[in-house]
Biopython code that builds the backbone (N, CA, C, O; Angstrom):
import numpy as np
from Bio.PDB.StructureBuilder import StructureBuilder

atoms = [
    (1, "UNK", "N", (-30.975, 47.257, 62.546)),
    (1, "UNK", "CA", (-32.189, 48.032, 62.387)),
    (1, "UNK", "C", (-33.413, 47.125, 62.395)),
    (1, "UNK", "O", (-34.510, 47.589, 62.704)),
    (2, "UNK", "N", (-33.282, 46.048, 62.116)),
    (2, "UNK", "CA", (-34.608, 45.156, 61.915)),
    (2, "UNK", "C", (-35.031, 44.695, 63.433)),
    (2, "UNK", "O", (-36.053, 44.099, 63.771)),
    (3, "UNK", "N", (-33.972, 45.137, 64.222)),
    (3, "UNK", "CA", (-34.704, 44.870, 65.671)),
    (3, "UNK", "C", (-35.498, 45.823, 66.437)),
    (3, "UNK", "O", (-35.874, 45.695, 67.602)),
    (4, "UNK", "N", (-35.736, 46.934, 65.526)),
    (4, "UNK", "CA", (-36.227, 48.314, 65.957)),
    (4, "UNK", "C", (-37.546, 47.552, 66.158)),
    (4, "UNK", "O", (-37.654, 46.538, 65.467)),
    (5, "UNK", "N", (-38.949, 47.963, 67.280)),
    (5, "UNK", "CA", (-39.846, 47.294, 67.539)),
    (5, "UNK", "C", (-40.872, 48.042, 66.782)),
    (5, "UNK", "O", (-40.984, 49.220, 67.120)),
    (6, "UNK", "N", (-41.761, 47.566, 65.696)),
    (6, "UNK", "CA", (-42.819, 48.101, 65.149)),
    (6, "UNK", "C", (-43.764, 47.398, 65.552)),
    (6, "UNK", "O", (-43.894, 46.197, 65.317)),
    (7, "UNK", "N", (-44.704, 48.273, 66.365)),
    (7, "UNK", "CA", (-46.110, 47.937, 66.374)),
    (7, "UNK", "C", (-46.926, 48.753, 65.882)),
    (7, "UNK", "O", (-46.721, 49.920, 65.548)),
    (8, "UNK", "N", (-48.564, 47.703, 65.792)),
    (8, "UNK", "CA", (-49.687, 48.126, 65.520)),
    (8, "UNK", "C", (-50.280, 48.758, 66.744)),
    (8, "UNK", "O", (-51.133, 49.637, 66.617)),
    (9, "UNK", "N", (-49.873, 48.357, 67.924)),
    (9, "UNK", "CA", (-50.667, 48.907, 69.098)),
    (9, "UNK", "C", (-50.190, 50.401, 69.347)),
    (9, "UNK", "O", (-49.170, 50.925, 68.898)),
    (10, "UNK", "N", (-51.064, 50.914, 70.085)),
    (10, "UNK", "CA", (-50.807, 52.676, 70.819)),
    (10, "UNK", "C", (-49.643, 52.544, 71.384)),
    (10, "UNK", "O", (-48.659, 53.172, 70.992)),
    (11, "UNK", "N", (-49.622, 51.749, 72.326)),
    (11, "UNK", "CA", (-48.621, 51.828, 73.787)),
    (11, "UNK", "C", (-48.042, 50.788, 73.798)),
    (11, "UNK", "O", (-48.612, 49.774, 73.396)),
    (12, "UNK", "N", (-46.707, 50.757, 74.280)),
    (12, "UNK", "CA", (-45.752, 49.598, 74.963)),
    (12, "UNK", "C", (-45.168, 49.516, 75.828)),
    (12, "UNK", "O", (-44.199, 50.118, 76.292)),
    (13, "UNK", "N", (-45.986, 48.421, 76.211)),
    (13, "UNK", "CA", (-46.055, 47.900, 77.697)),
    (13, "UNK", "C", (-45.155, 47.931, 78.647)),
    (13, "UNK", "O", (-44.226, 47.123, 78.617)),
    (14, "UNK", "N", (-45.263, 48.829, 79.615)),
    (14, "UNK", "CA", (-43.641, 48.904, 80.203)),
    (14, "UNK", "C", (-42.742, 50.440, 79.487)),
    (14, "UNK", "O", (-41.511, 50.467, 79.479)),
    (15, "UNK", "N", (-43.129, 50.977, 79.233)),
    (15, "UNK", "CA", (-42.106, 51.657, 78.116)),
    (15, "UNK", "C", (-42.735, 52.909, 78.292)),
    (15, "UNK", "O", (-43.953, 52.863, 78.461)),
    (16, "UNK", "N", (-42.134, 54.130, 78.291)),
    (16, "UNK", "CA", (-42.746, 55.550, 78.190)),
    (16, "UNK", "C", (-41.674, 55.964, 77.290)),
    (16, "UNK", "O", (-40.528, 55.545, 77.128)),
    (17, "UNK", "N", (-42.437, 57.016, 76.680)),
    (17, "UNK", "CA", (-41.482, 57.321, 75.536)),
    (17, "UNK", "C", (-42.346, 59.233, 74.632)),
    (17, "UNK", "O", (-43.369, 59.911, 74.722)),
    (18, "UNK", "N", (-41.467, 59.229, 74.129)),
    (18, "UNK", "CA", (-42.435, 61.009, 73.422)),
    (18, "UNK", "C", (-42.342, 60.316, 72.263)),
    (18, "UNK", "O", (-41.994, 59.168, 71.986)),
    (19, "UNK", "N", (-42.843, 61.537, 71.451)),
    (19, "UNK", "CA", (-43.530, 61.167, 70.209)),
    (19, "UNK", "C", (-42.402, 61.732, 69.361)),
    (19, "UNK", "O", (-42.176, 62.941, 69.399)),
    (20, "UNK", "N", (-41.645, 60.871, 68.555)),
    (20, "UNK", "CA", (-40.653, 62.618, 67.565)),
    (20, "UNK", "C", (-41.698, 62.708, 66.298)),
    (20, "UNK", "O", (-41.620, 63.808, 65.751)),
    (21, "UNK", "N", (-42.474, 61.988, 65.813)),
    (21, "UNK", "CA", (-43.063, 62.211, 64.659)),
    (21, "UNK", "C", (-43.323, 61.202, 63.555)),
    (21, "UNK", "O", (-42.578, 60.226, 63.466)),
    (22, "UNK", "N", (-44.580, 61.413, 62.499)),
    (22, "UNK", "CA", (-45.124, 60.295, 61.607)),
    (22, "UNK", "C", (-43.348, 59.680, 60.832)),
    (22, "UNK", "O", (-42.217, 60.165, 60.872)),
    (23, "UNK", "N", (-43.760, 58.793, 60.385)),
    (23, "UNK", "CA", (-42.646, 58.048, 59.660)),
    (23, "UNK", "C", (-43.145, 56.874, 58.704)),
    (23, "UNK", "O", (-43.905, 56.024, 59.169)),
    (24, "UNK", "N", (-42.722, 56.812, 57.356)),
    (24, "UNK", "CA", (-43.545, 56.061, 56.364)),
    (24, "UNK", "C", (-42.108, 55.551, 55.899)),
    (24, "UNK", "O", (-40.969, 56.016, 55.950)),
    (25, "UNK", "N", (-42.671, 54.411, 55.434)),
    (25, "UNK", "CA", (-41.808, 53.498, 54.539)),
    (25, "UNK", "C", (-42.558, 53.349, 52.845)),
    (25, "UNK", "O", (-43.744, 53.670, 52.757)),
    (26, "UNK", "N", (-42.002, 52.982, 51.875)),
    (26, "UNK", "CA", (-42.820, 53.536, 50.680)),
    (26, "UNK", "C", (-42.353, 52.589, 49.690)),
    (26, "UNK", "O", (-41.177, 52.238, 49.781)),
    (27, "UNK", "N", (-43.116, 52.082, 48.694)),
    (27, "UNK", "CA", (-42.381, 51.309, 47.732)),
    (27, "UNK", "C", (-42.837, 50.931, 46.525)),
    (27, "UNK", "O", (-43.486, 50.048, 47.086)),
    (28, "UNK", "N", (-43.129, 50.759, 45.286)),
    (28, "UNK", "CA", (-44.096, 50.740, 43.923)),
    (28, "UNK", "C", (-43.397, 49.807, 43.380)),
    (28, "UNK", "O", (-42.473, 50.224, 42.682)),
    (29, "UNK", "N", (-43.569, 48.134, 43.492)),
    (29, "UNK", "CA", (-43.405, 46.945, 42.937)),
    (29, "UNK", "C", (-43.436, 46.303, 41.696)),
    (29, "UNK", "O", (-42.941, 47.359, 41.303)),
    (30, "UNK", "N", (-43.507, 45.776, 40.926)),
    (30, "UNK", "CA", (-44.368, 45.383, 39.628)),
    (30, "UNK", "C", (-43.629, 43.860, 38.933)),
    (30, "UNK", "O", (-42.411, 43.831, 39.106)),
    (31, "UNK", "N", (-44.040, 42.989, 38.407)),
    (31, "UNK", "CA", (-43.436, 41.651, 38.018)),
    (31, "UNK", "C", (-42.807, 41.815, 36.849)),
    (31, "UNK", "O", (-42.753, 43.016, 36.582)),
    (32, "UNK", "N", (-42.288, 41.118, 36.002)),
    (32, "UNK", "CA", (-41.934, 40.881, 35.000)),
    (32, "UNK", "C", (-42.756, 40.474, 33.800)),
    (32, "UNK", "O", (-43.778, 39.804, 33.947)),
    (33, "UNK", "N", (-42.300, 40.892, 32.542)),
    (33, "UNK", "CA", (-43.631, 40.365, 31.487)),
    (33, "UNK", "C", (-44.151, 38.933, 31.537)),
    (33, "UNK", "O", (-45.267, 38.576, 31.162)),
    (34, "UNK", "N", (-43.125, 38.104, 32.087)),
    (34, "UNK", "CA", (-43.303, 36.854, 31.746)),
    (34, "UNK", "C", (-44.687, 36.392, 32.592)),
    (34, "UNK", "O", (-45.751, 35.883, 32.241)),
    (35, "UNK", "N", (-43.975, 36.951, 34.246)),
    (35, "UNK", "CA", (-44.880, 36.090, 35.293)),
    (35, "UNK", "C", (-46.389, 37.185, 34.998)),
    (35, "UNK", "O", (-47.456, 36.755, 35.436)),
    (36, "UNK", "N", (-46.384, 38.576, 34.249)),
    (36, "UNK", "CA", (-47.613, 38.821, 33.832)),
    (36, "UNK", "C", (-48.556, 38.288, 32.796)),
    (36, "UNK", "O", (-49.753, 38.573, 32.769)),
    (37, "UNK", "N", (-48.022, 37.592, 32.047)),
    (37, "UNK", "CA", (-48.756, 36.836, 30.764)),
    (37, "UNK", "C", (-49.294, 35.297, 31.915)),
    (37, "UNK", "O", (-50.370, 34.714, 32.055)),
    (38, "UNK", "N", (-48.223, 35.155, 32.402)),
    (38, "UNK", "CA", (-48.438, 33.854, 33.660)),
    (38, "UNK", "C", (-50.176, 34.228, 34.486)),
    (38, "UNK", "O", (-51.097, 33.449, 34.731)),
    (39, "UNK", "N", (-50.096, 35.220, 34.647)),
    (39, "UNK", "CA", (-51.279, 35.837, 35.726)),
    (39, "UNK", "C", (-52.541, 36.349, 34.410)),
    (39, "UNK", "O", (-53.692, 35.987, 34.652)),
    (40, "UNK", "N", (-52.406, 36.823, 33.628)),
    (40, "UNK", "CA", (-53.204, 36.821, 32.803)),
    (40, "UNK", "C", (-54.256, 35.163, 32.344)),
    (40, "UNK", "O", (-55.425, 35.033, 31.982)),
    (41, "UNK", "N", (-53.183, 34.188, 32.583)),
    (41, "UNK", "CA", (-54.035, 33.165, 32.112)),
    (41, "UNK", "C", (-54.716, 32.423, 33.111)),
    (41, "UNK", "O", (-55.664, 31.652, 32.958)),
    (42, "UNK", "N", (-53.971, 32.827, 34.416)),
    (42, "UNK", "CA", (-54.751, 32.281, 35.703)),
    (42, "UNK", "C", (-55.711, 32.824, 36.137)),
    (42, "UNK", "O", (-56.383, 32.455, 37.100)),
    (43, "UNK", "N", (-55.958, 34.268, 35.100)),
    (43, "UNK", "CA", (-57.404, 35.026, 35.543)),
    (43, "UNK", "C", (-58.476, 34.759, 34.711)),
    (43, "UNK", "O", (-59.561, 35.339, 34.713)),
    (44, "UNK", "N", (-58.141, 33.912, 34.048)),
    (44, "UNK", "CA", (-59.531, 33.090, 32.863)),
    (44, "UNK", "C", (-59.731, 31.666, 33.868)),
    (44, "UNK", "O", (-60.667, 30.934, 33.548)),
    (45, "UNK", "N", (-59.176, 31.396, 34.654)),
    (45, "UNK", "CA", (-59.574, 30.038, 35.083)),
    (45, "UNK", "C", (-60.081, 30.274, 36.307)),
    (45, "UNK", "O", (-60.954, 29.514, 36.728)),
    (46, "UNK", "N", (-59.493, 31.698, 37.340)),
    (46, "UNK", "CA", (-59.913, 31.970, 38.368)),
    (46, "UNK", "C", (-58.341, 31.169, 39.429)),
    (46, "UNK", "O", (-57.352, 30.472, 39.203)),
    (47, "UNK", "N", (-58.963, 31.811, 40.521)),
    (47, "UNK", "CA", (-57.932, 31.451, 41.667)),
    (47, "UNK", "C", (-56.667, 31.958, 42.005)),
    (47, "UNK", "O", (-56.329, 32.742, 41.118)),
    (48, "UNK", "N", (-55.541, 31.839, 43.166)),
    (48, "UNK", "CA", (-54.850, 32.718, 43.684)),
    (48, "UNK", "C", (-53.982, 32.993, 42.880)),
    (48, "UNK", "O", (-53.806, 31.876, 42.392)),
    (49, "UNK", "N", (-53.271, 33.673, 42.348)),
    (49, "UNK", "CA", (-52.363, 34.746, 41.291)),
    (49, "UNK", "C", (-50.939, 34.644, 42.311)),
    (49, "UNK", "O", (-50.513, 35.640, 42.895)),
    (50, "UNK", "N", (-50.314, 33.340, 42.416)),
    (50, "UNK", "CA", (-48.995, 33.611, 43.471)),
    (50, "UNK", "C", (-48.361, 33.914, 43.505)),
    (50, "UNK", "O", (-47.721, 33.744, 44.543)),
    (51, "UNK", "N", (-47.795, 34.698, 42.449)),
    (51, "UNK", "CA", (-46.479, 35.633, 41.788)),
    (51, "UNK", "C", (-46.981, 36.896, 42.202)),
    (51, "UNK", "O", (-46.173, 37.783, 42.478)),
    (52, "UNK", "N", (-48.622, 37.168, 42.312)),
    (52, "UNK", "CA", (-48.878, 38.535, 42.955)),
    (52, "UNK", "C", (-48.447, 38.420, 44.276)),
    (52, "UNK", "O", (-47.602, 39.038, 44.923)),
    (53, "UNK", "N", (-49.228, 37.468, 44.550)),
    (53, "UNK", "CA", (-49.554, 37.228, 46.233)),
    (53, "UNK", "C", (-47.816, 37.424, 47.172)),
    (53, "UNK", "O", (-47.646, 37.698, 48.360)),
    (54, "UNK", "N", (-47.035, 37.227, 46.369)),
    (54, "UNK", "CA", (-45.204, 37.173, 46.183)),
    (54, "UNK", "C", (-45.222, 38.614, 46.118)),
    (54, "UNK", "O", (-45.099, 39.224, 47.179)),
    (55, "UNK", "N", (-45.344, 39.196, 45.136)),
    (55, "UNK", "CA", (-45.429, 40.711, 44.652)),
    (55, "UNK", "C", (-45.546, 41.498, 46.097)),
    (55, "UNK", "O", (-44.760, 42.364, 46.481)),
    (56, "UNK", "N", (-46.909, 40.921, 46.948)),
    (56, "UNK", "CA", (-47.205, 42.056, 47.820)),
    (56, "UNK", "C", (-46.680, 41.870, 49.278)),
    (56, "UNK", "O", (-46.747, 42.753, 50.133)),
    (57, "UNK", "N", (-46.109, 40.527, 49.489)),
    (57, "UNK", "CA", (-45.330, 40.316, 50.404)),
    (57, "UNK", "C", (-44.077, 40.767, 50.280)),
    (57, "UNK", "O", (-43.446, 40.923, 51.325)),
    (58, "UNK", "N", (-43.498, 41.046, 49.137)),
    (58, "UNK", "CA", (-42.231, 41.561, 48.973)),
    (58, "UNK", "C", (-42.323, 43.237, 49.000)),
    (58, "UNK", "O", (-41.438, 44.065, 49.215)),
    (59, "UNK", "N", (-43.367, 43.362, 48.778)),
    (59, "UNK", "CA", (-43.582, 45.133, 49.214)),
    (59, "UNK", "C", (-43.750, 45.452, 50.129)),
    (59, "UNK", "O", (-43.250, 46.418, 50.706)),
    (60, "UNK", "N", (-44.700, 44.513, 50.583)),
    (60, "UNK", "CA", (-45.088, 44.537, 52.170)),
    (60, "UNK", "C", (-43.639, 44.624, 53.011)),
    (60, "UNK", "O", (-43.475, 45.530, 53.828)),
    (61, "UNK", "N", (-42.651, 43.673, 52.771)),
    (61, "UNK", "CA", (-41.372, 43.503, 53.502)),
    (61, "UNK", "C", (-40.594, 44.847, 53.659)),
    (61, "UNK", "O", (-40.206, 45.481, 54.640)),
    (62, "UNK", "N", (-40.485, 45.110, 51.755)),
    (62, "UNK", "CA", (-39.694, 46.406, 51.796)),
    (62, "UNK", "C", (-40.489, 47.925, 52.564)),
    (62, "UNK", "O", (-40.006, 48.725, 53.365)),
    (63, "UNK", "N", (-41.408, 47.893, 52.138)),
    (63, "UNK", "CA", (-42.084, 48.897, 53.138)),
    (63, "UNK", "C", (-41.615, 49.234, 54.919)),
    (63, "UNK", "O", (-41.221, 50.221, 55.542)),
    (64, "UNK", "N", (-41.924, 47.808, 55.238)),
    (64, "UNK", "CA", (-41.409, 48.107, 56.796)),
    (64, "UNK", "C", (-39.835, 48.474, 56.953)),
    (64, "UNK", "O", (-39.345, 49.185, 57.830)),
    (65, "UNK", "N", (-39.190, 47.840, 55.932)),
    (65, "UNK", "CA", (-37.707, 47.746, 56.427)),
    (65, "UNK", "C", (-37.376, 49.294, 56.154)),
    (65, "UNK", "O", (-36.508, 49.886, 56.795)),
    (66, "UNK", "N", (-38.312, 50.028, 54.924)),
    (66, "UNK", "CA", (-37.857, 51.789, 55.117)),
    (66, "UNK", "C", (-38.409, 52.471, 55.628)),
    (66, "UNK", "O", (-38.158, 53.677, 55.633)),
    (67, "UNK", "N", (-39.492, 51.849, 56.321)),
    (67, "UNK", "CA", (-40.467, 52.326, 57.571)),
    (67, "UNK", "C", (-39.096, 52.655, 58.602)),
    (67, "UNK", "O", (-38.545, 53.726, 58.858)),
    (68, "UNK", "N", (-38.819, 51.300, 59.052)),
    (68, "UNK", "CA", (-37.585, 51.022, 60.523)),
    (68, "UNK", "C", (-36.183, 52.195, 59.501)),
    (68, "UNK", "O", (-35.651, 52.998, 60.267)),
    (69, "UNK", "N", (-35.891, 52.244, 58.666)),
    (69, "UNK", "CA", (-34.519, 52.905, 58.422)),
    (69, "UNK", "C", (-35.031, 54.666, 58.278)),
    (69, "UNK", "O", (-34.190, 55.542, 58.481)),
    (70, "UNK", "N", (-36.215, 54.960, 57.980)),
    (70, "UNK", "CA", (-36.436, 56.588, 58.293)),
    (70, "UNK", "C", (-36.879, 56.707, 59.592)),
    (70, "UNK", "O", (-36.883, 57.880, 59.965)),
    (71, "UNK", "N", (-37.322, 55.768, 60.560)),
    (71, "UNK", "CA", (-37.160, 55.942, 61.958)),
    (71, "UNK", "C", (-36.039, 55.870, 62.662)),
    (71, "UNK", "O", (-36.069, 56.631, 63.629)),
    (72, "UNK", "N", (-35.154, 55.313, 62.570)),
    (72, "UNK", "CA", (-33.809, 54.942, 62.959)),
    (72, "UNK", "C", (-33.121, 56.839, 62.428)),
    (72, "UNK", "O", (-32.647, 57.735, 63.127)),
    (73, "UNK", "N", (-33.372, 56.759, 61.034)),
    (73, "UNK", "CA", (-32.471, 58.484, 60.916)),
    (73, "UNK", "C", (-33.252, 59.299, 61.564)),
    (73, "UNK", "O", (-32.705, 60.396, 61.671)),
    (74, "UNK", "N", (-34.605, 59.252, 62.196)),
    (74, "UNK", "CA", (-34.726, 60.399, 63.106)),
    (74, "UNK", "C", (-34.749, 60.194, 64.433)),
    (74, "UNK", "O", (-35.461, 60.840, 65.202)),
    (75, "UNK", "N", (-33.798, 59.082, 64.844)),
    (75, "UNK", "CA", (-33.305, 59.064, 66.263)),
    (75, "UNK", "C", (-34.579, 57.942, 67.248)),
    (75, "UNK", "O", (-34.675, 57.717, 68.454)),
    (76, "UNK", "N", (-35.282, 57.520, 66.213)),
    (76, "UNK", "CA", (-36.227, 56.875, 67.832)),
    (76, "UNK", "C", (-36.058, 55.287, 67.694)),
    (76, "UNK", "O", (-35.457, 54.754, 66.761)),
    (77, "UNK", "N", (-36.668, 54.611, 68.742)),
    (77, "UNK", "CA", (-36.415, 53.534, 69.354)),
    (77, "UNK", "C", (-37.163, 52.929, 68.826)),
    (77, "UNK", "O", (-36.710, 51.846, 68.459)),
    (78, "UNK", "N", (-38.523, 53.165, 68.500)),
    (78, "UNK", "CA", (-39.270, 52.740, 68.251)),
    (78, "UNK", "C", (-40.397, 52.872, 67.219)),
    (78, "UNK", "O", (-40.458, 54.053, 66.875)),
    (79, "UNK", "N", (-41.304, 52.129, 66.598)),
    (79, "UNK", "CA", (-42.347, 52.932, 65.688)),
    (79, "UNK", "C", (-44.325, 52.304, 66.080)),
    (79, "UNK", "O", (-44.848, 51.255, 65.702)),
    (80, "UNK", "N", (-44.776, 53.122, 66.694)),
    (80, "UNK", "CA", (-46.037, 52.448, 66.944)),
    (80, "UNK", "C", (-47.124, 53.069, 66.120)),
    (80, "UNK", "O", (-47.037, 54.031, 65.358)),
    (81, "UNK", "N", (-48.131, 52.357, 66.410)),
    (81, "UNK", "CA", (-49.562, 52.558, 65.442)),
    (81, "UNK", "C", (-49.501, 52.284, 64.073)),
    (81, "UNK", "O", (-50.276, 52.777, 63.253)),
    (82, "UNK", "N", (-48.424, 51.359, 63.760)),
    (82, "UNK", "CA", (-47.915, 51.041, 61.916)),
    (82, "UNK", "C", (-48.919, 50.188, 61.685)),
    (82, "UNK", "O", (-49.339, 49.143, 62.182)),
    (83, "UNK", "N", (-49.434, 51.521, 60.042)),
    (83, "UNK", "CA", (-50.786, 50.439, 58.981)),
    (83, "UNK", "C", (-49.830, 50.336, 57.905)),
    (83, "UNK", "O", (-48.606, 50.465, 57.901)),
    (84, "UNK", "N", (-50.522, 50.118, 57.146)),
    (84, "UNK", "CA", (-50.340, 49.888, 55.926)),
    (84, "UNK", "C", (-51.348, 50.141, 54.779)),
    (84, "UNK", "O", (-52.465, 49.680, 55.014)),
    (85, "UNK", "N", (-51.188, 50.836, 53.470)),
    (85, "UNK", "CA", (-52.074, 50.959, 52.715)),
    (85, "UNK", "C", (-51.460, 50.625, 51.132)),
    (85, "UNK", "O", (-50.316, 50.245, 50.884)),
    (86, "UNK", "N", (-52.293, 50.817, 50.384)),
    (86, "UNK", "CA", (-51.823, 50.096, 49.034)),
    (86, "UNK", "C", (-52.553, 50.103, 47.840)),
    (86, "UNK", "O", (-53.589, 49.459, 48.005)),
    (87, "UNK", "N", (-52.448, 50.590, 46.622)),
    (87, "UNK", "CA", (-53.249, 50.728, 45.838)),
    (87, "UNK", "C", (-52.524, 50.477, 44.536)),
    (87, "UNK", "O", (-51.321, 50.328, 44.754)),
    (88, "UNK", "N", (-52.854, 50.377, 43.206)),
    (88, "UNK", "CA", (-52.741, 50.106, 42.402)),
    (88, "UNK", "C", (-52.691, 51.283, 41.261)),
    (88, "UNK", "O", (-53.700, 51.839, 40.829)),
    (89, "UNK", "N", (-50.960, 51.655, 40.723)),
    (89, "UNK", "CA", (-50.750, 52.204, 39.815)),
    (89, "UNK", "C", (-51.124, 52.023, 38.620)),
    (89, "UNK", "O", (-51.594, 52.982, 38.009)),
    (90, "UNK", "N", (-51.010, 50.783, 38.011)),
    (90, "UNK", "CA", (-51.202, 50.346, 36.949)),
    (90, "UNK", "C", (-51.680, 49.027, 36.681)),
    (90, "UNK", "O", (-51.359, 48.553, 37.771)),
    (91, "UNK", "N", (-52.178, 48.107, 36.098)),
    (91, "UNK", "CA", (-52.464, 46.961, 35.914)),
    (91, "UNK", "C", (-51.572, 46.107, 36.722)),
    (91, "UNK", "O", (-52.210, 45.370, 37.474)),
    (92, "UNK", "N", (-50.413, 45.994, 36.788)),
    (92, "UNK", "CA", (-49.368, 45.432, 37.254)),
    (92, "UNK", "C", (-48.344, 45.516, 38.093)),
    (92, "UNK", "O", (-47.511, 44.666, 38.409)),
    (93, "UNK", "N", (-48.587, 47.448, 38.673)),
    (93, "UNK", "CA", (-47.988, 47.577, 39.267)),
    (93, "UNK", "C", (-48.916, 48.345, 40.633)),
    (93, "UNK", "O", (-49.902, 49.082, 40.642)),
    (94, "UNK", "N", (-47.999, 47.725, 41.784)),
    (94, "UNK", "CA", (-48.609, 48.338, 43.131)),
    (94, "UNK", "C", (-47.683, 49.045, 43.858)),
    (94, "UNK", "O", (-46.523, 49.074, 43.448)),
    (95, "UNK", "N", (-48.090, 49.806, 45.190)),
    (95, "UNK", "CA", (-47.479, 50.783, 45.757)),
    (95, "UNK", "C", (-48.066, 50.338, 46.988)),
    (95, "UNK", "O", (-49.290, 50.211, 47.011)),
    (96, "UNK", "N", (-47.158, 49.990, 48.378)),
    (96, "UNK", "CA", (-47.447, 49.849, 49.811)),
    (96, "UNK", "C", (-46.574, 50.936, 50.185)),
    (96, "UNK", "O", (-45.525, 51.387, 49.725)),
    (97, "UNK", "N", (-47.574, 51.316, 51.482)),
    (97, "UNK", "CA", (-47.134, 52.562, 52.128)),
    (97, "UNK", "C", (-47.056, 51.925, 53.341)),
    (97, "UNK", "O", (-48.152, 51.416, 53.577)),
    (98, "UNK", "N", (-45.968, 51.642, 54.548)),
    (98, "UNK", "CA", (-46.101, 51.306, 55.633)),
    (98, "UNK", "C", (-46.155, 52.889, 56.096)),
    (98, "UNK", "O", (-45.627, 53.735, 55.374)),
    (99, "UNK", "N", (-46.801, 53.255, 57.304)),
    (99, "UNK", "CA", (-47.038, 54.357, 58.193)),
    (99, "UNK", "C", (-47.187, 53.882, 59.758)),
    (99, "UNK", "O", (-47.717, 52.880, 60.237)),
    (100, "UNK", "N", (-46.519, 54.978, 60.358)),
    (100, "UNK", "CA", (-46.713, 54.916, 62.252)),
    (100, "UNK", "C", (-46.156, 56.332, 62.570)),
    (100, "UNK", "O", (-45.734, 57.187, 61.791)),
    (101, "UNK", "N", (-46.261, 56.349, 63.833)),
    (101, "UNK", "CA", (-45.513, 57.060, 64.803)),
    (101, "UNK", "C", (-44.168, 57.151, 65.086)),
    (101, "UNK", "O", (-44.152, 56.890, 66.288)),
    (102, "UNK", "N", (-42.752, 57.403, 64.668)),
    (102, "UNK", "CA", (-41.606, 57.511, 65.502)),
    (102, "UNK", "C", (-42.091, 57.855, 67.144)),
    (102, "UNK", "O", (-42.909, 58.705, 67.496)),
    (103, "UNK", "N", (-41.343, 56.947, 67.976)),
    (103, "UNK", "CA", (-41.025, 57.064, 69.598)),
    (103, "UNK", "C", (-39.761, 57.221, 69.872)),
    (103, "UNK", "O", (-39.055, 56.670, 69.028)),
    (104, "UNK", "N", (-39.095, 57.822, 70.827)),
    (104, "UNK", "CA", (-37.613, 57.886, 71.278)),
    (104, "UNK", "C", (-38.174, 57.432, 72.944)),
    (104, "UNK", "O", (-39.087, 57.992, 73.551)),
    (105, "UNK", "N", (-37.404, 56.360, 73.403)),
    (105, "UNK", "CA", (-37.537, 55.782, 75.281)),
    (105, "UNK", "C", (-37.436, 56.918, 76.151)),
    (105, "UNK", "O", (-37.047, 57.881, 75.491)),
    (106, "UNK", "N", (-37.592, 57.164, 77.161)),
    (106, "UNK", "CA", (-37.695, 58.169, 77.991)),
    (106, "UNK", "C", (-36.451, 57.333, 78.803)),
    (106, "UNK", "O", (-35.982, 57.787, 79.847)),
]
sb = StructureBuilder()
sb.init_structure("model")
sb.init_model(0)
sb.init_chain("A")
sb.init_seg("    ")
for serial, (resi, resn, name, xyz) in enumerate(atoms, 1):
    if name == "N":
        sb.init_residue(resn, " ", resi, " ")
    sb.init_atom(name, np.array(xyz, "f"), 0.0, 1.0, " ", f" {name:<3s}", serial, name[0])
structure = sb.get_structure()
């Protein structure tokens, strides 16, 4: 499944295909107390928070990978126009939404 092709672009190149429909990947993250007391003290001194910066790459990851596995159960080849959005539940905890298009190849 991880070879399923997600793009950001409209069209692929070479490729005609229909549309079967939107498809999101979804996921609400959050650290542990420890590495939060950790980030609490790096926000009195200022500068990058890397246990977050970890946090949102690992959401970021899982997002796409259930982006590609609810495209895959509705049959298409492909997923184009994939954003991403993300906001903040709680102090500590976040939520990435990967979103696109399902395609099936013609």
């Amino acid at each position: 499944m991880s070879d399923m092709l997600v793009t950001t672009t409209e069209r692929i190149p070479g490729q005609e295909y229909e549309i079967i429909g939107e498809v999101f990947g979804l996921t609400t993250q959050s650290k542990n107390i420890v590495r939060n007391i950790g980030a609490g003290l790096k926000n009195i001194v200022g500068g990058e928070i890397k246990d977050y910066t970890q946090m949102m790459v690992e959401a970021r990851d899982v997002a796409i990978d259930r982006l590609r596995t609810n495209a895959a159960a509705m049959g298409a080849d492909a997923v184009v126009m994939m954003r991403f959005d993300s906001g903040s539940i709680s102090a500590d905890m976040q939520s990435v939404a990967a979103y696109g298009t399902a395609v099936k190849f013609k």
